[in-house]
PDB file of the backbone (N, CA, C, O) and the ligand in Angstrom, with CONECT records:
HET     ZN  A 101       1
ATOM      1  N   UNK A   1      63.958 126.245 150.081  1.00  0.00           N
ATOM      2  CA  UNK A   1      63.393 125.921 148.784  1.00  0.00           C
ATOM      3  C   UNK A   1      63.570 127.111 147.865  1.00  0.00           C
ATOM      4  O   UNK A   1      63.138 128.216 148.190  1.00  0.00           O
ATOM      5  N   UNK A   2      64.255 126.880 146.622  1.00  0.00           N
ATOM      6  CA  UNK A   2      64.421 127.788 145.523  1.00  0.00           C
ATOM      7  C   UNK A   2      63.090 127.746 144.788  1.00  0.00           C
ATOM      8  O   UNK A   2      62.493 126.670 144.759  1.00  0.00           O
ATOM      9  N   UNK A   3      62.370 129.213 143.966  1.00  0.00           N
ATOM     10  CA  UNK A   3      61.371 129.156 143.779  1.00  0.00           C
ATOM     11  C   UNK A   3      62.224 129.246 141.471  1.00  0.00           C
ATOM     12  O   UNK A   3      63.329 129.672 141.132  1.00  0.00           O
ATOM     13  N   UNK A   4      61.295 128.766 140.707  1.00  0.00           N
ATOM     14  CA  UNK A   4      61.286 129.520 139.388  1.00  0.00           C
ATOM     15  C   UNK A   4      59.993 129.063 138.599  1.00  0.00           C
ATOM     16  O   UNK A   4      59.159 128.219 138.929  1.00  0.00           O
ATOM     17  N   UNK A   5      60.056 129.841 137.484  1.00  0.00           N
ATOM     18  CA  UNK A   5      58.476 129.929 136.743  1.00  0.00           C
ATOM     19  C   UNK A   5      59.051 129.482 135.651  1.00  0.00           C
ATOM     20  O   UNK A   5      60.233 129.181 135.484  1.00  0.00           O
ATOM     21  N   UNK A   6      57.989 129.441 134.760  1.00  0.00           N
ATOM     22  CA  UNK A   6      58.161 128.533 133.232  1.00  0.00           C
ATOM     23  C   UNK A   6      58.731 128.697 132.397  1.00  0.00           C
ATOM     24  O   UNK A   6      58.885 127.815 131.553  1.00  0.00           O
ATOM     25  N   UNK A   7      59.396 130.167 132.275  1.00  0.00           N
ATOM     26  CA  UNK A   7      60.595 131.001 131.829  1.00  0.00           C
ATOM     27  C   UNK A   7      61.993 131.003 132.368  1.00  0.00           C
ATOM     28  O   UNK A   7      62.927 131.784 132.190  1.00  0.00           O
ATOM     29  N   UNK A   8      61.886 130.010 133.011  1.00  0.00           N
ATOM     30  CA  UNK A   8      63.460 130.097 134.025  1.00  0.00           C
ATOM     31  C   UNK A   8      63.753 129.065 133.453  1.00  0.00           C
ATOM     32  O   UNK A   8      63.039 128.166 133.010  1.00  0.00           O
ATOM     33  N   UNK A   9      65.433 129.278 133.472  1.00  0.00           N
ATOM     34  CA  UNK A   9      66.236 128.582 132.567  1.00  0.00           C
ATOM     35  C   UNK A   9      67.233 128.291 133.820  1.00  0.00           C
ATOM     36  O   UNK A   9      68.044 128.997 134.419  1.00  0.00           O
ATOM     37  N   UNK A  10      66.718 126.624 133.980  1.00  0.00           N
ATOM     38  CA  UNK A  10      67.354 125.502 134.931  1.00  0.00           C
ATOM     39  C   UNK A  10      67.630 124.174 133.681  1.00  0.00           C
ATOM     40  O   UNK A  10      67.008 123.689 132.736  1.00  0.00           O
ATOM     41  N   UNK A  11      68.989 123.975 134.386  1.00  0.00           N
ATOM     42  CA  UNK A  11      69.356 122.452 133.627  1.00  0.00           C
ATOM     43  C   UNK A  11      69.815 121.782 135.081  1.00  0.00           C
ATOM     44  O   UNK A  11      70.375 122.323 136.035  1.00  0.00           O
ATOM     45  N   UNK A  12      69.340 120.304 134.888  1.00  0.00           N
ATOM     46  CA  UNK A  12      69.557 119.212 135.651  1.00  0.00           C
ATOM     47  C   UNK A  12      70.841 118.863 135.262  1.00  0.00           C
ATOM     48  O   UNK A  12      71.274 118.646 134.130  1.00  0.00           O
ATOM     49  N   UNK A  13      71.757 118.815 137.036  1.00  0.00           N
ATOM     50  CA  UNK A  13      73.093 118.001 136.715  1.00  0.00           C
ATOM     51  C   UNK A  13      72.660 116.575 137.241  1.00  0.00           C
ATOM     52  O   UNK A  13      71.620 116.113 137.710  1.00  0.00           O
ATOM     53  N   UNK A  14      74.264 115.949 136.878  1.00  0.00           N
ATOM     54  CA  UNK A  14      74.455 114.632 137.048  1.00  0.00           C
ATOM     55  C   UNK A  14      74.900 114.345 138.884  1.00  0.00           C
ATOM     56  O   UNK A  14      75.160 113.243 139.367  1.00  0.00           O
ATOM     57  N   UNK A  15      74.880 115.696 139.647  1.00  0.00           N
ATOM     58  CA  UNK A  15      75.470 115.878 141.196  1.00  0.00           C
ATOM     59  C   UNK A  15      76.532 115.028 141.172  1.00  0.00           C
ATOM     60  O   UNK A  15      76.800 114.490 142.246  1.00  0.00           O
ATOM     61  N   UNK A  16      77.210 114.765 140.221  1.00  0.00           N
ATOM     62  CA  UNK A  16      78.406 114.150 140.447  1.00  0.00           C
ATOM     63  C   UNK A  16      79.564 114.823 141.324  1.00  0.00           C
ATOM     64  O   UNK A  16      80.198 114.130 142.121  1.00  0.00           O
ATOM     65  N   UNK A  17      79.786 115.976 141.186  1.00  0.00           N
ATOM     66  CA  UNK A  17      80.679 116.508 141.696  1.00  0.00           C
ATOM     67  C   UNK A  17      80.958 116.922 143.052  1.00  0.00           C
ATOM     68  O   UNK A  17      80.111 117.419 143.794  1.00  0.00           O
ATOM     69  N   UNK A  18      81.815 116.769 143.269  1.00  0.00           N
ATOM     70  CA  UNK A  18      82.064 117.122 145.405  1.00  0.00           C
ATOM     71  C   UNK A  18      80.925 118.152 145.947  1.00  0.00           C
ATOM     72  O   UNK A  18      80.274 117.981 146.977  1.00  0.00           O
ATOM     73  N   UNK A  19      80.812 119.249 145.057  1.00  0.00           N
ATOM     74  CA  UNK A  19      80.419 120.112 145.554  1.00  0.00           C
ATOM     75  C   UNK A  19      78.810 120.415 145.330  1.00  0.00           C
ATOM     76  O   UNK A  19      78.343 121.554 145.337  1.00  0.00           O
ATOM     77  N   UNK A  20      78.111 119.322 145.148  1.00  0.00           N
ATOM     78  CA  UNK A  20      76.931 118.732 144.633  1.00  0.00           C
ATOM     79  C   UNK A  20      76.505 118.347 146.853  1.00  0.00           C
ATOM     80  O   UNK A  20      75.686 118.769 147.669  1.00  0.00           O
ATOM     81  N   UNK A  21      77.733 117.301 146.860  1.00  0.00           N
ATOM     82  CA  UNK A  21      77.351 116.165 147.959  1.00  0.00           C
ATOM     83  C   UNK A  21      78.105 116.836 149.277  1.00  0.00           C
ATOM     84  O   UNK A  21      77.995 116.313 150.386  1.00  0.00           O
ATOM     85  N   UNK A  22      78.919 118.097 149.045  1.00  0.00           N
ATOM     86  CA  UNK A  22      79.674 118.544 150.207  1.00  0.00           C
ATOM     87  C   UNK A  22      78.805 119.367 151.509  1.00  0.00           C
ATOM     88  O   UNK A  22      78.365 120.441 151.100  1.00  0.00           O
ATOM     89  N   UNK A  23      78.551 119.158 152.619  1.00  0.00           N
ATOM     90  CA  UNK A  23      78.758 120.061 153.651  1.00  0.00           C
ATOM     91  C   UNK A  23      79.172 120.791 154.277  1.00  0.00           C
ATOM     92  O   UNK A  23      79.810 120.482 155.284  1.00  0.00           O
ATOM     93  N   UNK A  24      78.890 122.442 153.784  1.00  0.00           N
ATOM     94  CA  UNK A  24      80.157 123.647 154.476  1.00  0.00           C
ATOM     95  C   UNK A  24      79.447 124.135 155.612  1.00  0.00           C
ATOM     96  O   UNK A  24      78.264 124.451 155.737  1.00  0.00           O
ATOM     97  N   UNK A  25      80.454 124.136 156.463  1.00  0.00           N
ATOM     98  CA  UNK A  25      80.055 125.133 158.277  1.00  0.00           C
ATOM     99  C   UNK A  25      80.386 126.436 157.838  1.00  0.00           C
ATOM    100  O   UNK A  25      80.828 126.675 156.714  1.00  0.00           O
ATOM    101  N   UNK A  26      80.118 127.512 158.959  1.00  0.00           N
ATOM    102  CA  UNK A  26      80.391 129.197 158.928  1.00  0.00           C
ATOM    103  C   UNK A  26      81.581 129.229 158.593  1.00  0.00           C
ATOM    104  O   UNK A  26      82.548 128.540 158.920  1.00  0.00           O
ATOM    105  N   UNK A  27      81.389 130.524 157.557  1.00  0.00           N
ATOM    106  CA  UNK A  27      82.789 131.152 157.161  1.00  0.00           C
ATOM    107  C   UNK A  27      84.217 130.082 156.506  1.00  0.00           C
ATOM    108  O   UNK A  27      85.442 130.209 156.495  1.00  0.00           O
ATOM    109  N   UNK A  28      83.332 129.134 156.061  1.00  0.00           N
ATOM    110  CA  UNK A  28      84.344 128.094 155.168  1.00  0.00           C
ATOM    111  C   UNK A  28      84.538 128.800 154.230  1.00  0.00           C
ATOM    112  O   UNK A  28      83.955 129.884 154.232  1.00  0.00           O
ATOM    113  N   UNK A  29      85.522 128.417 152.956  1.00  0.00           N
ATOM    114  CA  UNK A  29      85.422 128.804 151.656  1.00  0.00           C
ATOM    115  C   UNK A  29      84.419 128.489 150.510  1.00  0.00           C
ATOM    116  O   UNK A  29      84.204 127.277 150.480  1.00  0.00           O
ATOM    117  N   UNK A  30      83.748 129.161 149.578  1.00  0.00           N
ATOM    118  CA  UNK A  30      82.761 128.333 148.624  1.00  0.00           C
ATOM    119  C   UNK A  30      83.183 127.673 147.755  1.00  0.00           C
ATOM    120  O   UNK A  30      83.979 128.269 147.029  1.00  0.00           O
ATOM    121  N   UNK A  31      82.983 126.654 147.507  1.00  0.00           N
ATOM    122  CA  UNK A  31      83.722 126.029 146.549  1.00  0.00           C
ATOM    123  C   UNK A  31      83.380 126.426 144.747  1.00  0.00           C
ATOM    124  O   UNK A  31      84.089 126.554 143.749  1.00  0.00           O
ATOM    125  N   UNK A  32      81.590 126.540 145.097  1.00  0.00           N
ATOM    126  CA  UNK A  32      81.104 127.242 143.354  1.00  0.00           C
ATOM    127  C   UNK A  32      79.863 128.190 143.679  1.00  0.00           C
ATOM    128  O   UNK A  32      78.897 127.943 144.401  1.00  0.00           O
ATOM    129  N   UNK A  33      80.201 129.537 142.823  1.00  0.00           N
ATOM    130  CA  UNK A  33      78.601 130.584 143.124  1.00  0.00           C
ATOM    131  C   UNK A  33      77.627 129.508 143.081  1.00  0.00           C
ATOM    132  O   UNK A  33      77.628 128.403 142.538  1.00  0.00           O
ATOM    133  N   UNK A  34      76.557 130.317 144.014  1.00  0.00           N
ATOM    134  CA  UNK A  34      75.191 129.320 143.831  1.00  0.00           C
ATOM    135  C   UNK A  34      74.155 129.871 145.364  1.00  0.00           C
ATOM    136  O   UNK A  34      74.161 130.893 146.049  1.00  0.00           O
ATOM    137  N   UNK A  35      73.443 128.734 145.390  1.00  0.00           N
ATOM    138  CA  UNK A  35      72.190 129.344 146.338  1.00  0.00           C
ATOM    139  C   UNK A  35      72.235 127.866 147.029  1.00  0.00           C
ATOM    140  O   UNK A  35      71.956 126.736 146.628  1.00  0.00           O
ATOM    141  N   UNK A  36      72.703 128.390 148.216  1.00  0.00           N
ATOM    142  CA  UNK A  36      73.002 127.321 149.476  1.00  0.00           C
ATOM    143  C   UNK A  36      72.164 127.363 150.362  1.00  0.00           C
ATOM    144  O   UNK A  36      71.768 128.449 150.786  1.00  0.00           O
ATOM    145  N   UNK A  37      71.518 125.702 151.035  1.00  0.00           N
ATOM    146  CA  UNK A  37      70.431 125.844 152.060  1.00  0.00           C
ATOM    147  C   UNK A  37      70.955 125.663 153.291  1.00  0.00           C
ATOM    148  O   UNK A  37      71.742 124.737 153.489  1.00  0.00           O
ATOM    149  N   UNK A  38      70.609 126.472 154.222  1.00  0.00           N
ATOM    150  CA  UNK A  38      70.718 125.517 155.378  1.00  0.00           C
ATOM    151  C   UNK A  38      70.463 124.178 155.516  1.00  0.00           C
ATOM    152  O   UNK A  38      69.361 123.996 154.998  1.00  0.00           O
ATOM    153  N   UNK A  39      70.983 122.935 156.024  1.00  0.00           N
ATOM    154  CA  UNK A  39      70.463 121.735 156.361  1.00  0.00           C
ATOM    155  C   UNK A  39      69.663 122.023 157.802  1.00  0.00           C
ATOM    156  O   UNK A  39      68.537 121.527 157.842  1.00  0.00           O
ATOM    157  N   UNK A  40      69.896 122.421 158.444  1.00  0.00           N
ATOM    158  CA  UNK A  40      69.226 122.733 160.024  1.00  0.00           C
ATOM    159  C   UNK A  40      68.058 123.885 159.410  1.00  0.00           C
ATOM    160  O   UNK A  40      67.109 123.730 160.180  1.00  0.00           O
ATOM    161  N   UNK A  41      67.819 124.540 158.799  1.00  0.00           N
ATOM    162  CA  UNK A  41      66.580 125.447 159.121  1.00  0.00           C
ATOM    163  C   UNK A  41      66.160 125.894 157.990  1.00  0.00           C
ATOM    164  O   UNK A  41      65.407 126.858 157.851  1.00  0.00           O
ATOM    165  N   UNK A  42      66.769 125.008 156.852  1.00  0.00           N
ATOM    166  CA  UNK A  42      66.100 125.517 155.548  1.00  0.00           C
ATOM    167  C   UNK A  42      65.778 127.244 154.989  1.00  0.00           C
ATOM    168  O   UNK A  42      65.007 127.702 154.145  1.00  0.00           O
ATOM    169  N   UNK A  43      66.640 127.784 155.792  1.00  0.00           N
ATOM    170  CA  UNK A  43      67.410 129.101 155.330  1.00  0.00           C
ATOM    171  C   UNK A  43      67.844 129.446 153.444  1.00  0.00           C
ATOM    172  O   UNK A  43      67.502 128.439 152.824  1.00  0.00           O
ATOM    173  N   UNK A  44      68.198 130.068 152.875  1.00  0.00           N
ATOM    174  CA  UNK A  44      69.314 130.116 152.370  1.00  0.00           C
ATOM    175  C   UNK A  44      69.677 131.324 152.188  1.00  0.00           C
ATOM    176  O   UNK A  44      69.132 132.333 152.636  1.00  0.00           O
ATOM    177  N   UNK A  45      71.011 131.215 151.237  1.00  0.00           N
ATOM    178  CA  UNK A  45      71.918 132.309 150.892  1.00  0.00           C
ATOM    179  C   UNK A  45      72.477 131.839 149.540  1.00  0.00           C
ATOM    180  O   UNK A  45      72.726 130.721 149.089  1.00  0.00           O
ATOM    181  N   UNK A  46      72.614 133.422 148.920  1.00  0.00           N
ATOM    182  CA  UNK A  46      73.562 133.084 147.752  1.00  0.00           C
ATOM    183  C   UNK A  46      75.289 133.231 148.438  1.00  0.00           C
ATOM    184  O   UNK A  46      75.661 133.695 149.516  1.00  0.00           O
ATOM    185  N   UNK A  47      75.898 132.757 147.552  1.00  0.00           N
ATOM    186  CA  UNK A  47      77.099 132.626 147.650  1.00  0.00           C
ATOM    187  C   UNK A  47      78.147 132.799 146.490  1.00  0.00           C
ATOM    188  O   UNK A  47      78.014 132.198 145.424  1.00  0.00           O
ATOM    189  N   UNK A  48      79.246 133.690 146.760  1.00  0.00           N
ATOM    190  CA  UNK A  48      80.065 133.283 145.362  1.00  0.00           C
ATOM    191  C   UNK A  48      81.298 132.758 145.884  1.00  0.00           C
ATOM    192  O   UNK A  48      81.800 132.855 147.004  1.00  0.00           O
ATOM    193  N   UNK A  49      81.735 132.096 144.680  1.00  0.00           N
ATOM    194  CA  UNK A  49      83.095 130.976 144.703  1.00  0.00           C
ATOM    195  C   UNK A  49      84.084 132.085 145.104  1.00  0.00           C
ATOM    196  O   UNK A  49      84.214 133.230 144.670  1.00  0.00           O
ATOM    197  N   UNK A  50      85.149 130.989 146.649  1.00  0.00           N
ATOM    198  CA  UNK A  50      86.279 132.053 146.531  1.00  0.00           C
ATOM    199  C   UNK A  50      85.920 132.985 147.800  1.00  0.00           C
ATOM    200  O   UNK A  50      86.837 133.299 148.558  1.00  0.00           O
ATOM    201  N   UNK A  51      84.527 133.460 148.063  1.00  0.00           N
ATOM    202  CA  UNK A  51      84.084 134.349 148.750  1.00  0.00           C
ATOM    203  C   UNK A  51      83.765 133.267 150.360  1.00  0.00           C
ATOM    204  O   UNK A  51      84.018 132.077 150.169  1.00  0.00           O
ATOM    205  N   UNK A  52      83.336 133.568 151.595  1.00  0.00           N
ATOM    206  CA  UNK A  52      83.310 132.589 152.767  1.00  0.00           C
ATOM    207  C   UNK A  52      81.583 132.885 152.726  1.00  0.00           C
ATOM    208  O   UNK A  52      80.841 133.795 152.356  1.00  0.00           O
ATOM    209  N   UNK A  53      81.428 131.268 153.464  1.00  0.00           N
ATOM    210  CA  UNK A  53      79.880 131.534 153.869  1.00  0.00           C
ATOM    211  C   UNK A  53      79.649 132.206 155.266  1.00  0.00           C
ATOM    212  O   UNK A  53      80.532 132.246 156.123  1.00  0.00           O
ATOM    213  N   UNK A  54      78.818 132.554 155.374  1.00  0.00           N
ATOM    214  CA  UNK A  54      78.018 133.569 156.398  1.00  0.00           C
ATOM    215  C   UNK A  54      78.928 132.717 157.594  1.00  0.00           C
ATOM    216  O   UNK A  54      79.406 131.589 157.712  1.00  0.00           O
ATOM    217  N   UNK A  55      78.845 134.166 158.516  1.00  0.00           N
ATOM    218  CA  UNK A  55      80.101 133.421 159.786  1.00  0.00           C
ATOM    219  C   UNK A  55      78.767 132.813 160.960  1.00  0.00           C
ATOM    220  O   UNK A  55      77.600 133.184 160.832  1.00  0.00           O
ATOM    221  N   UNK A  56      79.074 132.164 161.699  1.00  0.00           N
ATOM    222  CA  UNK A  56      78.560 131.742 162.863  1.00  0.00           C
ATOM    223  C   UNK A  56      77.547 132.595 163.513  1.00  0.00           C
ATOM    224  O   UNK A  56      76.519 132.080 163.952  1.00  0.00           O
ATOM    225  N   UNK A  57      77.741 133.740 163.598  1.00  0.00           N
ATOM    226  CA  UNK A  57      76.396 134.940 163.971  1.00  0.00           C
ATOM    227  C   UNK A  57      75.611 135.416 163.271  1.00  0.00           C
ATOM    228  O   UNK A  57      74.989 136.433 163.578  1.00  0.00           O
ATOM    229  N   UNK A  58      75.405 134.524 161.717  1.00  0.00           N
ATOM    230  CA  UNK A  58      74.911 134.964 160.737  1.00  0.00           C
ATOM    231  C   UNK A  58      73.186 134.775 161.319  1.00  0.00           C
ATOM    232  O   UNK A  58      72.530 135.806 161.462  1.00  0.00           O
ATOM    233  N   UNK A  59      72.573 133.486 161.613  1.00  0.00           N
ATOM    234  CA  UNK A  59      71.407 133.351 162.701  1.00  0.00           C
ATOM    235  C   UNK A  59      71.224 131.940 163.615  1.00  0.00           C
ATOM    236  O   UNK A  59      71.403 130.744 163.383  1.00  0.00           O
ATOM    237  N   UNK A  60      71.043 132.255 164.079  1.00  0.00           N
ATOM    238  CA  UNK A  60      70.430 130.736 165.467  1.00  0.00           C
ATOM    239  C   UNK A  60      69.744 129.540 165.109  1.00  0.00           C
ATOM    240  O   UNK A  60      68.859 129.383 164.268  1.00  0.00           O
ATOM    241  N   UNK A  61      70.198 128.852 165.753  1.00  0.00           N
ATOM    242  CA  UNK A  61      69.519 127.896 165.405  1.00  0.00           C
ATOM    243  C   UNK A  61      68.858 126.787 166.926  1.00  0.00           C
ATOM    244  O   UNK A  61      69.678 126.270 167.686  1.00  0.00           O
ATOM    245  N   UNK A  62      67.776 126.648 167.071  1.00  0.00           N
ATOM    246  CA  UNK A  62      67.241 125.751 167.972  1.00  0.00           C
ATOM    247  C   UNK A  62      68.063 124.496 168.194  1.00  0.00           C
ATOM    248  O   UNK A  62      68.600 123.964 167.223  1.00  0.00           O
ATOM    249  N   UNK A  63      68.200 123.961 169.483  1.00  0.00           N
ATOM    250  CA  UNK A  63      69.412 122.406 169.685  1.00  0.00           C
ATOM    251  C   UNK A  63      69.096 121.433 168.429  1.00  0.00           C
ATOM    252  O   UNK A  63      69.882 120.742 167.780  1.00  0.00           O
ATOM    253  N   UNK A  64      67.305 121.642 168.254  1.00  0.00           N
ATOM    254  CA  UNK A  64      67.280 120.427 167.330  1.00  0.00           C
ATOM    255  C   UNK A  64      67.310 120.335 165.943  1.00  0.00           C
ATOM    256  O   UNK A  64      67.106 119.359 165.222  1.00  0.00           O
ATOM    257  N   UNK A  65      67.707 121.955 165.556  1.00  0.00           N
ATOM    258  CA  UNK A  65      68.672 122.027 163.899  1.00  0.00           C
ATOM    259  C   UNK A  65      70.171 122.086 164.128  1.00  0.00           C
ATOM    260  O   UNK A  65      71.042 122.496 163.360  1.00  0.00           O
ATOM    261  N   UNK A  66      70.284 121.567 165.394  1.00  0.00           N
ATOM    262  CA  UNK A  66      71.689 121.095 164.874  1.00  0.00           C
ATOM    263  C   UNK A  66      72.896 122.256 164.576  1.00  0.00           C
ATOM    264  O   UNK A  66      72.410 123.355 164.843  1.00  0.00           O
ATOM    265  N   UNK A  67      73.894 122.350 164.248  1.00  0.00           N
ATOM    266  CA  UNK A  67      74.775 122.800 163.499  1.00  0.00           C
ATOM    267  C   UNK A  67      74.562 123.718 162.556  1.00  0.00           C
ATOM    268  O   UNK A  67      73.338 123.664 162.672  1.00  0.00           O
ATOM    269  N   UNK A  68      74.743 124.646 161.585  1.00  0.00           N
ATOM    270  CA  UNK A  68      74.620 125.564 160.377  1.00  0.00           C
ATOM    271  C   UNK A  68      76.011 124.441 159.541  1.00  0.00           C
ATOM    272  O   UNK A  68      77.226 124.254 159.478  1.00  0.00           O
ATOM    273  N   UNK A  69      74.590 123.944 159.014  1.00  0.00           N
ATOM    274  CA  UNK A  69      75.367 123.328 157.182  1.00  0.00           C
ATOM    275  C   UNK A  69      75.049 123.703 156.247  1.00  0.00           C
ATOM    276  O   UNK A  69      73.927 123.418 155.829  1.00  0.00           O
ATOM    277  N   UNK A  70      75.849 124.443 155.586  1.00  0.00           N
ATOM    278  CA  UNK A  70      75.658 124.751 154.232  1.00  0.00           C
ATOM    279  C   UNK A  70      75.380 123.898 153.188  1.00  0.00           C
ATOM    280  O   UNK A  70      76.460 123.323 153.056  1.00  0.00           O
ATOM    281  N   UNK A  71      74.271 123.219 151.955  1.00  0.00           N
ATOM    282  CA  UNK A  71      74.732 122.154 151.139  1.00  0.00           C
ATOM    283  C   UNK A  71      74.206 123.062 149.854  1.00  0.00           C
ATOM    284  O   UNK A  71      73.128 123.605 150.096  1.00  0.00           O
ATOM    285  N   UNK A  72      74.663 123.296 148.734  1.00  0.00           N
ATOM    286  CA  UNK A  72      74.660 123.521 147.679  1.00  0.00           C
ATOM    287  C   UNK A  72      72.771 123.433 147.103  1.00  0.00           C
ATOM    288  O   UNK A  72      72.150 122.417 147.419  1.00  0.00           O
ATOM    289  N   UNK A  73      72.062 124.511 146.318  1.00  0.00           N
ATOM    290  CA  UNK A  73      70.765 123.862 145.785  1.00  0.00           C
ATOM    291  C   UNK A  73      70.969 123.798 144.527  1.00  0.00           C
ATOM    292  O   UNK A  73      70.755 122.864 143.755  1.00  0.00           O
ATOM    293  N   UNK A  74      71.544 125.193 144.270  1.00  0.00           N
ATOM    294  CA  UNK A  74      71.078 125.594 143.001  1.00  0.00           C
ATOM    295  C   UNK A  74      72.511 126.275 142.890  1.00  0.00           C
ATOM    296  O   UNK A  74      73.013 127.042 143.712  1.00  0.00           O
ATOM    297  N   UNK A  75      73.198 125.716 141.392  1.00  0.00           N
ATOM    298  CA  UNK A  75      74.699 126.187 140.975  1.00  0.00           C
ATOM    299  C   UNK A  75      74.609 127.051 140.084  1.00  0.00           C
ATOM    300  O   UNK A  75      74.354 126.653 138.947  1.00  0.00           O
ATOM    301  N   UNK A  76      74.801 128.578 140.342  1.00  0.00           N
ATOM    302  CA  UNK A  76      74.949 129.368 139.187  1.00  0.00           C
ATOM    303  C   UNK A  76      76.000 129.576 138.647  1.00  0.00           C
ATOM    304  O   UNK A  76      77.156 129.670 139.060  1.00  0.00           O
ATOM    305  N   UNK A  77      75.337 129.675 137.275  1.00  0.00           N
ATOM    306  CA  UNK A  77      76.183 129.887 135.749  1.00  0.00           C
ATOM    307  C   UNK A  77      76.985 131.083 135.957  1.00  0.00           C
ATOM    308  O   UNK A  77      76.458 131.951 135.262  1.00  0.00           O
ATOM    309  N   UNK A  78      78.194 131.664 136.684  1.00  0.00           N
ATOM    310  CA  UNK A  78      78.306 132.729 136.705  1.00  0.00           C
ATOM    311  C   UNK A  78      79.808 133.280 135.187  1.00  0.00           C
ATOM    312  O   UNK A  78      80.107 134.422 134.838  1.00  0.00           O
ATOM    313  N   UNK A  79      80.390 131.924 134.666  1.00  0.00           N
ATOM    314  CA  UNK A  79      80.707 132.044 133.290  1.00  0.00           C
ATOM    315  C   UNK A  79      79.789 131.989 132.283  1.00  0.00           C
ATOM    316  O   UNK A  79      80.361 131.695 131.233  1.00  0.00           O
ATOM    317  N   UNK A  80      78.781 132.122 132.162  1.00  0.00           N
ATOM    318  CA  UNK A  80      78.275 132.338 131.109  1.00  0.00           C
ATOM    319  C   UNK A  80      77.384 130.997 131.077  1.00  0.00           C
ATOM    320  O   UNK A  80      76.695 130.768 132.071  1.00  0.00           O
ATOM    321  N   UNK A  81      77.344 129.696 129.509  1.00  0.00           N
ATOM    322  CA  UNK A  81      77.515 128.693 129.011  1.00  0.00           C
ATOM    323  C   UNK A  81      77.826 127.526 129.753  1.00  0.00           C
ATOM    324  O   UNK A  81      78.004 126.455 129.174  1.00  0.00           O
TER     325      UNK A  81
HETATM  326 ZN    ZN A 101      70.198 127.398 159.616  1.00  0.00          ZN2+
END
């Protein structure tokens, strides 16, 4: 869970885009900067585009989280506008 206060400047997308609905494993490529959750342990990490997500020894996970999936929360503006 991403935290912000009443001064934070969030706009709602339309999640249209792949990378809204995509699932990345360790050390994939990112597709856009942003703040990625774990699906198995509700972790996260920032990430930038271009750059790989955290490799496989990044941390553990119990049988019943499953896998390390990366899914997108929060997409930062890192052009600007
Ligand atoms: Zn995890």
């Amino acid at each position: 869970m991403s935290w912000y206060i009443d001064s934070s400047v969030i706009v709602k997308s339309d999640g249209n885009k792949d990378w809204w609905k995509n699932e990345y494993g360790p050390s994939e490529s990112v597709p856009v900067s942003g703040i990625y959750r774990c699906l198995g342990c509700k972790r996260e990490v920032t990430s930038n585009a271009a750059d790989r997500f955290p490799p496989q020894n990044h941390h553990q996970h119990t049988v019943d989280q499953g896998k390390i999936r990366w899914k997108l929360n929060v997409r930062t503006a890192t052009d600007g506008d």
